[in-house]
N, C-alpha and C positions, 0 to 999 in steps of 0.2 A: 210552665211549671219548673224548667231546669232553673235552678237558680245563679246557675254562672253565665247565662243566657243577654245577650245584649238587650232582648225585648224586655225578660224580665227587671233587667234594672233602669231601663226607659219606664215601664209602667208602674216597677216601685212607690217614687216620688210621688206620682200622682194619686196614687192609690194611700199611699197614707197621709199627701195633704187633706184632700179628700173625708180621710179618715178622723183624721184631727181636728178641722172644721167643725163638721158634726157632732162629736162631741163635745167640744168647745158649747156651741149653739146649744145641745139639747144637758150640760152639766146642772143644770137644776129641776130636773123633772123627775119627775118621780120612776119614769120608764127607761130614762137613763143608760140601764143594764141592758135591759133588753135590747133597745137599740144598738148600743157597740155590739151582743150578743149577734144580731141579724146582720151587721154590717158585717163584723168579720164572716161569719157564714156564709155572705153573700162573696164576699170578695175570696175565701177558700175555695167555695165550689164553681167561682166563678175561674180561678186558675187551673183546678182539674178538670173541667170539660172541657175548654180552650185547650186543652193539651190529650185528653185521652175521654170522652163521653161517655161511652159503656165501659170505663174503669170507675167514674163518677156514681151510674147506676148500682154498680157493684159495692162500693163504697156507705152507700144510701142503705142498703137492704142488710148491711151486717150491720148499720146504726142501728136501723129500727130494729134486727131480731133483737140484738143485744140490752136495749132501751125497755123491751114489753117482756124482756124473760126477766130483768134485773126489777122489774116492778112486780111480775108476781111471786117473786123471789122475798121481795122487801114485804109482801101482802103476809104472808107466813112467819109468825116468830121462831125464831131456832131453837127460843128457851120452854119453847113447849114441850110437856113429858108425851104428849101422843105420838104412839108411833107412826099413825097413819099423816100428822104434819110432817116429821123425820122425811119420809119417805118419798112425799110429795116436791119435798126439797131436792132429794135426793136425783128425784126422778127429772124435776125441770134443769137443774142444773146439768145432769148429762145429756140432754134435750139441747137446752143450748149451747153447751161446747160442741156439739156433733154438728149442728146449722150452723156454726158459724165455721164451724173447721171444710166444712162441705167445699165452698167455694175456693179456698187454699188448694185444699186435695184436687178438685179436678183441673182447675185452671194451669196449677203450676207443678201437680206431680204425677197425674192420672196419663201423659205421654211418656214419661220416663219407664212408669211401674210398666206398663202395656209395652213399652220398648224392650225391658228386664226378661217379660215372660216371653215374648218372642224368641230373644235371643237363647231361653232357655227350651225353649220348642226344640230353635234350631240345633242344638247339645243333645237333645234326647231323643231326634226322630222322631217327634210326635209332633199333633197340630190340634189342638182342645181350644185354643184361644182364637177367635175370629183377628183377623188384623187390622186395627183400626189405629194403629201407632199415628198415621198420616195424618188421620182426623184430628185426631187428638194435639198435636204438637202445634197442630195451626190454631186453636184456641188461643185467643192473647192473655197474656197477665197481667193485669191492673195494676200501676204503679203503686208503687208501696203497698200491696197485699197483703207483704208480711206483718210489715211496721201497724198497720193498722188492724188488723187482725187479733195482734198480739197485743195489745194496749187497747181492745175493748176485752177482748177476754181477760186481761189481767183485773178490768172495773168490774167485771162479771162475776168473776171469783171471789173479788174482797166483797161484793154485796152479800153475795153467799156464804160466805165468814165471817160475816156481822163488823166487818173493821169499817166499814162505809155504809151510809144510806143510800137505798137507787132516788137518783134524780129526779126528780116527777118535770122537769122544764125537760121538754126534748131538744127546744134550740139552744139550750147551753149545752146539752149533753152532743148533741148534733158536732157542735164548734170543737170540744173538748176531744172527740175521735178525727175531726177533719180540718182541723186548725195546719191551714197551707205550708208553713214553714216547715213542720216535722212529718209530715203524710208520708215525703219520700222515700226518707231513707231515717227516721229517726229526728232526735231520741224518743224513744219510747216513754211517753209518762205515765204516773202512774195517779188515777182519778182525786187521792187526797192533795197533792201537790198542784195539778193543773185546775181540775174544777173550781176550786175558792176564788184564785185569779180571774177564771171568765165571770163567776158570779159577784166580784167585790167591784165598788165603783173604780170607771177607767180614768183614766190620771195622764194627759204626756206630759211628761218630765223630761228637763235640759237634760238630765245626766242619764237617763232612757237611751236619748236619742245618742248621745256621744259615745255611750259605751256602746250600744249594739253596733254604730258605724267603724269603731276601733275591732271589734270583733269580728265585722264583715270583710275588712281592710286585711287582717291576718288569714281570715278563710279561703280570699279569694288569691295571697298570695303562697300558701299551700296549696292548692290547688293547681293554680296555671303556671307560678315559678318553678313549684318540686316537683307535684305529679304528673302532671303532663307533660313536662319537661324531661323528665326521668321516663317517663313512655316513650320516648322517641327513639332509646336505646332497645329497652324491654322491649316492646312486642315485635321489632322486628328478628331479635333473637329468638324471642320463643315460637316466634312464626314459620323458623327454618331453622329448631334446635341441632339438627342434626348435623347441618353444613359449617355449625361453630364449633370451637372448643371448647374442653370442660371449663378451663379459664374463664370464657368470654358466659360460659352459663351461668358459672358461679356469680361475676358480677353482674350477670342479667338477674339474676335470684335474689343479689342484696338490694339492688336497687327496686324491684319490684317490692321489697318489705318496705320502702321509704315510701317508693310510690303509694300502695295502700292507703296507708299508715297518712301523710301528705291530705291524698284525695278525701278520706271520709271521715277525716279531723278536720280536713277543709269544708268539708259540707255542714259536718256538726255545728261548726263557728259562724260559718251562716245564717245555719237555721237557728242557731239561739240570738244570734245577731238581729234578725232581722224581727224576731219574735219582741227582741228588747224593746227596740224601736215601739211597735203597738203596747207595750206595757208590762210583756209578758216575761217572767222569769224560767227557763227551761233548763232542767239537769244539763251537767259538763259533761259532757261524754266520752273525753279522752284525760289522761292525767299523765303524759309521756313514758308510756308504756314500755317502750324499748331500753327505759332503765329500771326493769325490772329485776331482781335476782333470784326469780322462780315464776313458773309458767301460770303457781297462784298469786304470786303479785301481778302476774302481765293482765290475770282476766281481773283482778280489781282494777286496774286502769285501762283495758282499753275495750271498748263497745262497754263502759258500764251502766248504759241503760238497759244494756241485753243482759250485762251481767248479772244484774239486780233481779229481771223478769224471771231468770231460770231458776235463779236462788232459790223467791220467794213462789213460784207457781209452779217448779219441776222439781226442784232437791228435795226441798223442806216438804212438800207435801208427800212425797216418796220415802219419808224417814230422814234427811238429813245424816249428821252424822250422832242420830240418836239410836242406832240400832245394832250397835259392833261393826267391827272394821270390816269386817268380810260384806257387812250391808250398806256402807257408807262407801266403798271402793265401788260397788254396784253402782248404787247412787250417785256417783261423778261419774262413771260412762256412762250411763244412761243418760244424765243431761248435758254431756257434750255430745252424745251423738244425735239429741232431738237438735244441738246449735247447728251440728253438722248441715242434717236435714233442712231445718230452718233458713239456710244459707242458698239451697239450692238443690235443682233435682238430678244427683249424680252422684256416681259413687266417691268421686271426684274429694267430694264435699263431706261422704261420710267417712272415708279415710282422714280426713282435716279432724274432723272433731275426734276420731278415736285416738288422734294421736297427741293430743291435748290433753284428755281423757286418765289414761293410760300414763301420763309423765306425770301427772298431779296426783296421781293413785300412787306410786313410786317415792314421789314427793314426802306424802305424809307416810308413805311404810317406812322412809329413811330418818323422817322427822326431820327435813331441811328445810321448815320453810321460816325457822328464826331466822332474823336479822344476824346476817353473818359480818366480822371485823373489815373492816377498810380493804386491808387486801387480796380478800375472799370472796370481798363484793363484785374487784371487778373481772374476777376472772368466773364467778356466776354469773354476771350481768351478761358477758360475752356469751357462754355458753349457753344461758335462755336464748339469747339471742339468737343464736345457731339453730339451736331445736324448733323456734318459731317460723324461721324462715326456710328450716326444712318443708315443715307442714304448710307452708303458704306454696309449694312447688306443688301442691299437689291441689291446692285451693284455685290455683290460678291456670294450670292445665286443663284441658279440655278435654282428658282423659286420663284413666289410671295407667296404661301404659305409655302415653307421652310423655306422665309426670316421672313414670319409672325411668324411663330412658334418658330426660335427663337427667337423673337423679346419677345414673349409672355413664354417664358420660362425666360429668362432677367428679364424681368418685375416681373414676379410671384415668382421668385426668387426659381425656382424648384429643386429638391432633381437630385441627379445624382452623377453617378460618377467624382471624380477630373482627369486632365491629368496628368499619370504616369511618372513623368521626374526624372530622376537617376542625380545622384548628377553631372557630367561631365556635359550632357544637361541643369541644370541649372545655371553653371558655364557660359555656352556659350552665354546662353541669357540672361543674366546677363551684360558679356563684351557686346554685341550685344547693346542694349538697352543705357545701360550708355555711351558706343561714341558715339551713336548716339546724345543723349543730353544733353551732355558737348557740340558737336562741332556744334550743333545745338544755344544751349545759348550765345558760345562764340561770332559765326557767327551774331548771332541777334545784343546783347547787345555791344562786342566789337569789331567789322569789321577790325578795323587794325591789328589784330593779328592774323597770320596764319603760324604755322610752316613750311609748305610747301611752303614758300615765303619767310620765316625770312631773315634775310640780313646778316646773317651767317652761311655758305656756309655749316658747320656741322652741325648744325641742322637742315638746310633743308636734308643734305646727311642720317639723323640717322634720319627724319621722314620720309622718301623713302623707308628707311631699313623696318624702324618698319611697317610701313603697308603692306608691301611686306610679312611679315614675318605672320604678321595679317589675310590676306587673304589665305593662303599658309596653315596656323595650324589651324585659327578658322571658314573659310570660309567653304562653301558648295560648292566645285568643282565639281558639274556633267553637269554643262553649261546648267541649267534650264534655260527650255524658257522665256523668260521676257513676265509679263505680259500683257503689250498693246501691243504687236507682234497680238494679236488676235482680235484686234479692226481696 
């Protein structure tokens, strides 16, 4: 199921020749749908059990809550004057947000919270709470919990808001929640967008397959060229923050925002990538976010599947910004600190979001978040930049006081040792860093220019080569886990 995984791109091939075949074979039948419908299902669940079985089960049981609540949901019109239908609405709806959220809570936050009260025991002297933190922690958490969780609940919701119909086909709807590519880490769809695609006749198309392989080709060199490549500095600095300088932290800090930013831009590209290939068109989820010149332009580009969910299923239904400033400033921390949580079970994570939160509340009390002149831009652009990658120090720490301390070695600008890089190693993060923002700048400032597009047919063949060649000498091939696999 890792998608940067040497087995998975051995089994790729075969699995969508495989794939193609049969529908090829069965394109004039009347069953058709159904069949790609079963196949991809079979070939999704058949990558998540090979990789995690009782994450599989797990996965199975919020399909079907979510599938029999959104059908009795759809059983009920909303336009009826009874109150007692109102109600019944009312009532299964928060039925099954509460089942489905069941499994989230205990898997991935019920050892933290029992961690929390603990430690608050140990502050007060007292012992009310039995200690079952141990127990707890060793539960596993199914890969992509969040991601799928959050994108049945979001089909859940709109049935309940009459913007959609519930599905009455459970194996399209089955596919639509556990469709392999985006299980793990993203993007998050949203049911009017994905479902028409699993339900419309499947097609492989030449320009399918060339674009998803150009998109898997950029993903996978984010990934093993910037990210992983840029980790070989990072974690061992943040591994022994104390022994470095604030120097040596700072640039472990900037490169960890690239690193990120690299890693799950690289996965994104994959998973839309490799989505193309079988037919499927999946939101972008990154739009180079680090040239942003406010922390509200950074959340329109970056995680905008996430961005989009919290909008439309956390802000807006909480008042948006229809209810006065003093309710709408509410309204945006409250839904960066549910992203916070979302992220992970630590306070770690809900500092990260309050401090998002909090600058985009600032943002609109100042009214900065018009487009400011050329040379206003770029010394915004810089300073989001700062503010982002302050709050990634504390995203990426493994504690609030480990984040503090660097945070306070940074600042104090503390003696320490530099990180030991042999001239090869700075050779690599060197190439690393510089593609990244040449094709970064090109992307921003000149959009039509893309070699792996050009309209001659050898330079796109010699920039296939060349990144091929790129990933293969200066990438980091050990098929490191991506890092929002753990979110």
């Amino acid at each position: 199921m890792i998608l940067n995984s040497f087995s998975f791109l051995i089994v790729l091939p075969l699995v969508l020749a495989v794939y193609a075949v049969i529908i090829y074979l069965c394109r004039n039948s009347r069953y058709s749908n159904i069949i790609s419908a079963a196949l991809l299902t079979s070939i999704s669940y058949g990558f998540f059990i090979t990789y995690q079985p009782l994450g599989a089960l797990v996965l199975f049981g919020i399909t079907v809550a979510t599938y029999l609540f959104a059908l009795a949901l759809g059983r009920i019109d909303g336009k009826e004057l009874g109150k007692g239908h109102l109600k019944r609405r009312n009532t299964l709806i928060a039925c099954g947000v509460v089942l489905v959220l069941i499994p989230l809570a205990v898997m991935k936050y019920a050892g933290f919270i029992m961690q929390s009260l603990n430690d608050l025991e140990c502050r007060m002297g007292v012992d009310f709470i039995a200690d079952n933190t141990d127990t707890l922690t060793t539960i596993f958490v199914p890969l992509g919990i969040s991601f799928f969780t959050f994108q049945s609940l979001g089909y859940l919701w709109d049935v309940y808001r009459g913007k959609i119909s519930a599905e009455h086909n459970f194996l399209y709807y089955m596919l639509f929640v556990g469709f392999f590519p985006q299980i793990a880490s993203g993007p998050i769809s949203k049911a009017d967008e994905l479902l028409p695609q699993i339900k419309g006749k499947r097609n492989i198309k030449a320009e399918d397959f060339t674009e998803g392989v150009r998109l898997m080709l950029w993903g996978y060199f984010l990934k093993a060229v910037v990210a992983d490549r840029l980790a070989t500095f990072v974690n061992p600095v943040y591994a022994n923050y104390a022994d470095f300088s604030g120097g040596t932290c700072f640039v472990a800090s900037i490169f960890y925002s690239l690193q990120i930013y690299g890693d799950f831009a690289g996965y994104s590209l994959i998973a839309i990538g490799v989505g193309r290939l079988f037919g499927f068109r999946l939101i972008n989820n990154f739009n180079r976010p680090y040239f942003s010149s406010s922390l509200t332009e950074f959340w329109k580009r970056w995680h905008i599947s996430l961005t989009r969910w919290l909008r439309d299923y956390v802000y807006i239904p909480l008042g948006g910004n229809r209810k006065g400033n003093t309710r709408t400033y509410g309204n945006i921390l409250t839904t960066f600190l549910v992203s916070g949580i979302w992220h992970g079970a630590n306070f770690t994570f809900i500092i990260w979001g309050a401090i998002h939160g909090i600058v985009q509340c600032l943002e609109r009390f100042f009214n900065i978040s018009k487009a400011p002149r050329k040379w206003v831009a770029v010394i915004r652009i810089i300073v989001t930049f700062l503010i982002v990658n302050f709050a990634w120090i504390f995203f990426r720490l493994p504690s609030v006081h480990d984040a503090w301390q660097v945070v306070v070695r940074i600042c104090t600008c503390a003696p320490g040792a530099r990180m030991a890089l042999s001239n090869t190693d700075m050779l690599l993060l060197g190439f690393a860093l510089i593609s990244l923002v040449t094709v970064e700048i090109v992307q921003e400032y000149f959009p039509n220019v893309s070699l792996l597009r050009h309209r001659n047919i050898v330079v796109r063949c010699a920039t296939i080569v060349a990144l091929i060649v790129c990933i293969l000498t200066v990438g980091v091939l050990d098929s490191g886990q991506f890092i929002y696999v753990n979110f």
